[in-house]
C-alpha positions as CSV (number, residue, x, y, z in Angstrom):
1,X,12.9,1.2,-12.6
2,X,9.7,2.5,-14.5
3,X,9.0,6.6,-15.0
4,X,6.6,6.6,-12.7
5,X,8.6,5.4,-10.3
6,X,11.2,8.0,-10.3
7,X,8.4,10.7,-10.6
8,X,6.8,9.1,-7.5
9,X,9.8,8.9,-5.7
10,X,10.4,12.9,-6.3
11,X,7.0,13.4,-4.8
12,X,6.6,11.1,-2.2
13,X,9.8,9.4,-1.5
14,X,8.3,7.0,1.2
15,X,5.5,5.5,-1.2
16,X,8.0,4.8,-4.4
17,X,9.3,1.9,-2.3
18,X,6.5,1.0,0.1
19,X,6.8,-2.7,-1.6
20,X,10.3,-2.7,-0.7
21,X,9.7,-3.8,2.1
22,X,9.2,-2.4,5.9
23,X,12.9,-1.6,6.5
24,X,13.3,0.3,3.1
25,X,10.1,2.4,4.0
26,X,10.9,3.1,7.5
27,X,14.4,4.5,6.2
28,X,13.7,6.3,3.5
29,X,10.8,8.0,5.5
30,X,13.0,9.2,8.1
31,X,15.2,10.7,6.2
32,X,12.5,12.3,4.3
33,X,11.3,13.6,7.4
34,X,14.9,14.7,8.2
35,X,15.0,16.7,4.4
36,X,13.5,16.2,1.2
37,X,16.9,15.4,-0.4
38,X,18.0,12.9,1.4
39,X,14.4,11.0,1.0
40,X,14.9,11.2,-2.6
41,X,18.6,10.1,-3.2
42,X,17.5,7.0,-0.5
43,X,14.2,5.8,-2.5
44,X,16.1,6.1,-5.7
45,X,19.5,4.3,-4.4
46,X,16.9,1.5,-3.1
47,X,15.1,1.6,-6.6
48,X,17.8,1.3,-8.6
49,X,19.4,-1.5,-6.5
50,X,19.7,-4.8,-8.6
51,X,19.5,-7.0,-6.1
52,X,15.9,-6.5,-4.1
């Protein structure tokens, strides 16, 4: 997980993990939609996951 990442994912939750994949995107934009916290703690969680 690179810096600009993270600072992207402050700003614009939804386009720090666009390459995620559709799923990733669509949930981490409606909860962005829902408040800017949750959008946030989501694309981070997804970011810092290991495994994708």
């Amino acid at each position: 997980m690179s810096i600009w990442r993270v600072i992207l994912s402050i700003f614009c939750p939804p386009l720090a993990v666009i390459d995620k994949g559709c799923g990733s995107f669509v949930i981490t934009f409606l909860l962005w939609l829902c408040g800017w916290v949750p959008g946030v703690i989501a694309a981070l969680v997804i970011l810092n996951n290991p495994e994708r």
